[in-house]
N, C-alpha and C positions, 0 to 999 in steps of 0.2 A: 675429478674430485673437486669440492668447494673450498675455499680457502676457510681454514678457519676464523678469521678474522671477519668473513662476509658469505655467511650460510648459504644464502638465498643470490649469489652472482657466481657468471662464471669469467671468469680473468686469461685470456688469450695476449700473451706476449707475443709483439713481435720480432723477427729476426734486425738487430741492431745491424748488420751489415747494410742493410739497404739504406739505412739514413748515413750522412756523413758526423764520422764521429765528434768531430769539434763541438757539434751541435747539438747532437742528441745521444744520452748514454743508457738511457730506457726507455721501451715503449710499450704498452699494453692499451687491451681494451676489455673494459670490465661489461659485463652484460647482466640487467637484474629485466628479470619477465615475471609476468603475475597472469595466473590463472584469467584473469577479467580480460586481457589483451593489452594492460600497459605494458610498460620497459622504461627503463632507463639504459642508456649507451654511452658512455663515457670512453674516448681518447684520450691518452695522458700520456707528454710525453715528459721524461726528465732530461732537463735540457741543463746538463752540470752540474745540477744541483736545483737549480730552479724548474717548476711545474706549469707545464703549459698542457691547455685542455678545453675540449669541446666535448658537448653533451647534445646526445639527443633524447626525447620524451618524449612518451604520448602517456599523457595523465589530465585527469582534470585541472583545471587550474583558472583561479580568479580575473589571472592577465593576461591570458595567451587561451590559443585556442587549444583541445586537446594536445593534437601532433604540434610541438614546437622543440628547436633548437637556440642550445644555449652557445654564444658565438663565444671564439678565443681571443685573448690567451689566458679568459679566468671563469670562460663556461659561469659568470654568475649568473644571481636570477636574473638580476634586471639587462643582462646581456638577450634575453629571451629574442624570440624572434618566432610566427606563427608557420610554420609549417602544413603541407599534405605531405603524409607519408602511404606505401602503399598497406596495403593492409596485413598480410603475414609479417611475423619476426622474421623467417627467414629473409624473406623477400624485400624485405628494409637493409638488412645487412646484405645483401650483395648488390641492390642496384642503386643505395644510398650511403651505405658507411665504407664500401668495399673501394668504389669511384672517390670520393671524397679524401680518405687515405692515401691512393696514386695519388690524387692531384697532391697532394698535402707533402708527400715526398719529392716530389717534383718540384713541388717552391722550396724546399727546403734547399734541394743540389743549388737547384737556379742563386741562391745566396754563397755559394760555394764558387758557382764560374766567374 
């Protein structure tokens, strides 16, 4: 089902137990695809209260090449960065958004030990 608030994404929460709680108390990742072959990909996590987040695209775009990522911890535009991505949706989320996540939780403990 699509959230109401965001017709056209689909929003995958992840399980909080994997992150440590001091740190992180939600996390999702919202997903917007378009018939042409764009997306947007956004990680968000809430960290207490405060919003830390990475985006990834593949869209047209003035300053960046198609495929680019926008870096954390405010995913802006000008955070952009140009990217290859592979060419399925699927195939981006598991061998680019899926990798990227571990590593992502993995730094997070690593501030924990």
């Amino acid at each position: 089902m699509f959230p109401a608030n965001r017709p056209e994404s689909i929003v995958v929460f992840l399980v909080t137990e994997h992150y440590p709680n001091q740190f992180v108390s939600e996390i999702y990742i919202e997903i917007q695809s378009y018939t042409n072959g764009d997306f947007h990909i956004s990680y968000i996590e809430d960290q207490q209260g405060s919003t830390w987040m990475a985006r990834w695209d593949r869209h047209e775009s003035e300053q960046y090449t198609r495929d680019h990522f926008h870096a954390p911890p405010d995913a802006r535009h000008e955070d952009g960065e140009n990217r290859k991505y592979p060419v399925g949706l699927v195939t981006v989320f598991s061998e680019v958004i899926v990798p990227w996540v571990y590593e992502r939780i993995g730094d997070i403990w690593n501030r924990v030990d």
